[in-house]
MDAnalysis code that builds the backbone (N, CA, C; Angstrom):
import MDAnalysis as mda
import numpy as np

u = mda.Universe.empty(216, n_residues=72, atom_resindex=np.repeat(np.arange(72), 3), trajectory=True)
u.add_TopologyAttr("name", ["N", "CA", "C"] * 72)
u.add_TopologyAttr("resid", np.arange(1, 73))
u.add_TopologyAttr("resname", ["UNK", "UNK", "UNK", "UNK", "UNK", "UNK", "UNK", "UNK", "UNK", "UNK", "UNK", "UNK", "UNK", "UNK", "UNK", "UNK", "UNK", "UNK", "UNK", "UNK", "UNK", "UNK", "UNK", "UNK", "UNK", "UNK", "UNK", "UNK", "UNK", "UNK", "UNK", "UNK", "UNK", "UNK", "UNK", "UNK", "UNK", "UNK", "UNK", "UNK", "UNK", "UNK", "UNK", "UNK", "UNK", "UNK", "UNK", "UNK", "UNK", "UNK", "UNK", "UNK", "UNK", "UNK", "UNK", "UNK", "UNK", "UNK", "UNK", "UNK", "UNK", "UNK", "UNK", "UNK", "UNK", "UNK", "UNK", "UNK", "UNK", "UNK", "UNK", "UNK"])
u.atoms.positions = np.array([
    [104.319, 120.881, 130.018],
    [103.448, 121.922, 130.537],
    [102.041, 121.703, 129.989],
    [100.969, 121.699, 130.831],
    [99.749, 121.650, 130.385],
    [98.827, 122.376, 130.978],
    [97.922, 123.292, 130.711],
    [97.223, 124.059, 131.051],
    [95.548, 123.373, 131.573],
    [94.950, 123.875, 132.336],
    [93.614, 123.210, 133.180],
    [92.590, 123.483, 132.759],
    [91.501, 123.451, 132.232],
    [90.455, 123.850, 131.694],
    [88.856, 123.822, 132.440],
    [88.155, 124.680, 132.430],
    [87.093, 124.322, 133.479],
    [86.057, 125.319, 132.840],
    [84.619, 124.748, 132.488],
    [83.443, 125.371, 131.917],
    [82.479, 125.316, 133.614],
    [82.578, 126.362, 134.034],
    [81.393, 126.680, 135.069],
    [79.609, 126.148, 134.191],
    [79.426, 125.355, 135.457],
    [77.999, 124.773, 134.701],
    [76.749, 125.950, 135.012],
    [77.216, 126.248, 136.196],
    [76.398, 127.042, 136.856],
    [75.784, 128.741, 135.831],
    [77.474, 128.625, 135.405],
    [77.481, 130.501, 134.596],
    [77.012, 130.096, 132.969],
    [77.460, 128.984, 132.715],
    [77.362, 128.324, 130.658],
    [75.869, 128.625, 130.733],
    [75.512, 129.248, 129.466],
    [74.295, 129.782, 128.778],
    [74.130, 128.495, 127.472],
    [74.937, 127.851, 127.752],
    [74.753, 126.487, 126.311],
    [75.057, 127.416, 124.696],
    [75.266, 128.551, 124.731],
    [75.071, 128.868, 123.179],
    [75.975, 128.011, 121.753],
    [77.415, 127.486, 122.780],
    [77.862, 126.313, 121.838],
    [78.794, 127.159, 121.301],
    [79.197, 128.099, 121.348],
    [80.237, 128.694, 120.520],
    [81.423, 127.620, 120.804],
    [81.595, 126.845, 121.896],
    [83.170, 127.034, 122.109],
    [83.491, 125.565, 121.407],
    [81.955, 124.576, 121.840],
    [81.992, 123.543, 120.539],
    [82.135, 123.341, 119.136],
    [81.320, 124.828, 118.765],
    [81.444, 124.806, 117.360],
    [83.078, 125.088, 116.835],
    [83.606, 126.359, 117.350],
    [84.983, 126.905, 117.430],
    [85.678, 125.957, 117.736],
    [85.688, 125.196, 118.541],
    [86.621, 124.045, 119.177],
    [86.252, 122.638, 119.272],
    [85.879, 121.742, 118.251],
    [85.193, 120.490, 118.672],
    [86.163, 119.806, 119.682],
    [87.530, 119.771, 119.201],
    [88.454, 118.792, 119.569],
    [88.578, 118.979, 121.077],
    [88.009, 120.536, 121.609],
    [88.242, 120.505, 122.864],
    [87.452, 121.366, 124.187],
    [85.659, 121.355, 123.312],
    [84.904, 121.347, 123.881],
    [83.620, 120.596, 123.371],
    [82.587, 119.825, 124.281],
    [81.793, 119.181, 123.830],
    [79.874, 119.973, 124.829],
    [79.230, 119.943, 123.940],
    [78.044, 120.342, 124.569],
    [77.538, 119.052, 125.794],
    [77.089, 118.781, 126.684],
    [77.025, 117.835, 127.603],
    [75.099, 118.593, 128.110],
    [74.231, 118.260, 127.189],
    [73.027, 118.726, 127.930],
    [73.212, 120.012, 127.100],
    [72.614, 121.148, 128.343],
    [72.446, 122.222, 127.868],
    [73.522, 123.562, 128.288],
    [74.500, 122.766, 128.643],
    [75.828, 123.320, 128.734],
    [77.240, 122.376, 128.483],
    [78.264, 123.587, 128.020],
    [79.318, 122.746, 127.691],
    [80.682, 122.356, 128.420],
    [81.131, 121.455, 128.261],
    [81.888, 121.217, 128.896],
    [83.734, 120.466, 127.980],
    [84.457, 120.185, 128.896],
    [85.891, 120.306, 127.818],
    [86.408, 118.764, 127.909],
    [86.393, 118.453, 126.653],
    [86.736, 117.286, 126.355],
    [87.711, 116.523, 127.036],
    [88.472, 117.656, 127.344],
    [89.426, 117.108, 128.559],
    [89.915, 117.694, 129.449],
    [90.450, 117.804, 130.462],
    [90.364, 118.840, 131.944],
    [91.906, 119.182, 131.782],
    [93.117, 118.693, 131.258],
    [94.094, 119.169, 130.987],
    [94.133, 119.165, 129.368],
    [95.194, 120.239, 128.822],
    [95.305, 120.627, 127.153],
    [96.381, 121.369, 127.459],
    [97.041, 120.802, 126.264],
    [98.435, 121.591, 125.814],
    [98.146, 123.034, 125.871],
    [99.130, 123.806, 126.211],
    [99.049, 124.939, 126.188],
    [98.537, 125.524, 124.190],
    [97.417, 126.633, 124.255],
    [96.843, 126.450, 122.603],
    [96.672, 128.388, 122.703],
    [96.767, 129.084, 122.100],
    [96.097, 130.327, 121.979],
    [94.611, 130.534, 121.582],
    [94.347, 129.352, 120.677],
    [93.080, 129.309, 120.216],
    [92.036, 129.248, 121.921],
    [92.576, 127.937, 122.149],
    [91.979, 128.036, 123.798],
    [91.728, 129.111, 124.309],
    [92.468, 129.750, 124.273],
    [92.299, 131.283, 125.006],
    [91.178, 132.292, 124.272],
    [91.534, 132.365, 123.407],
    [90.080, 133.221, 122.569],
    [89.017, 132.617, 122.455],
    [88.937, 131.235, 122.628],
    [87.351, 130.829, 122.894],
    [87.257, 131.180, 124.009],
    [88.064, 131.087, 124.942],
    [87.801, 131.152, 126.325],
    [86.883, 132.701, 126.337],
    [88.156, 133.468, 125.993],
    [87.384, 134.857, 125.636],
    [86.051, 135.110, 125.289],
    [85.168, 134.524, 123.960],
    [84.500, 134.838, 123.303],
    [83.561, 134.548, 123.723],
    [83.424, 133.293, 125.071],
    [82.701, 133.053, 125.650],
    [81.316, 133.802, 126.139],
    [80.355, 133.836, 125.416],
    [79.197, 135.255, 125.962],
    [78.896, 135.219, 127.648],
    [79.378, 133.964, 128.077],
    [79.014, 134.227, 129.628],
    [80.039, 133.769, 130.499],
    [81.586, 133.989, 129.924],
    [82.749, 133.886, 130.286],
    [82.461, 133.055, 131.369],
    [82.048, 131.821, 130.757],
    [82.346, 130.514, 131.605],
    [83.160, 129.795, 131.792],
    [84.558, 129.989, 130.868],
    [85.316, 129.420, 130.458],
    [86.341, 129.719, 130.988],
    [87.509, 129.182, 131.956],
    [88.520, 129.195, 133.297],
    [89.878, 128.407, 132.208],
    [91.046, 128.878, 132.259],
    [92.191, 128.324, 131.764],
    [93.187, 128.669, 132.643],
    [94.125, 127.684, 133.474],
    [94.860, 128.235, 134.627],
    [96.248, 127.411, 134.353],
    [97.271, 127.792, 134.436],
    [98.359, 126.939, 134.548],
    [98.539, 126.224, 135.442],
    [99.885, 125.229, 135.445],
    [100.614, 124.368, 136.221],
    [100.458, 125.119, 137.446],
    [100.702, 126.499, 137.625],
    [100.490, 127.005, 139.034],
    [99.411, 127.655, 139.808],
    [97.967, 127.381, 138.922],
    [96.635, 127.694, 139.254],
    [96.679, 129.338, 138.893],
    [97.285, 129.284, 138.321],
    [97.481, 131.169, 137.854],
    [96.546, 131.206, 136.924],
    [95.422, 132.041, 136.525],
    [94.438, 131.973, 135.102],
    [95.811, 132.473, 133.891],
    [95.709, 132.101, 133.039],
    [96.287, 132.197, 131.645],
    [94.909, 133.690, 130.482],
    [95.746, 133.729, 130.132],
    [95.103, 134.635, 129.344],
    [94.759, 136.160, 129.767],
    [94.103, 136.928, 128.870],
    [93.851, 138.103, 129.055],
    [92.958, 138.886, 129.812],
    [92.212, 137.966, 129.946],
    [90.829, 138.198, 131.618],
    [91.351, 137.877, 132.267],
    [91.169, 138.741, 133.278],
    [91.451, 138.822, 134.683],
    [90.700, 137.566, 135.411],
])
């Protein structure tokens, strides 16, 4: 099982939280960030960056395109 990961370039404000919080599995690319890799083991941490995100750019969806986590 592996979960999908996707940083909207359009919505990312660059502030870097999710790099700093997460090197292993987000990287700044310019002046927005983006995820080291487009599939990741299913992680909880994932999910609360996803969360903490100030401009909830941050998309986590399962095997069945369902979003994961606590945002809607």
């Amino acid at each position: 099982m592996s979960w999908k990961v996707d940083v909207d370039a359009g919505t990312c404000i660059g502030s870097g939280m999710c790099a700093g919080t997460m090197p292993d599995a987000f990287r700044l690319d310019g002046e927005v960030a983006e995820p080291v890799q487009r599939e990741m083991a299913p992680d909880e941490e994932l999910l609360d960056v996803a969360d903490s995100c100030p401009a909830l750019a941050i998309t986590v969806v399962d095997e069945s395109g369902t979003e994961v986590g606590p945002r809607p």
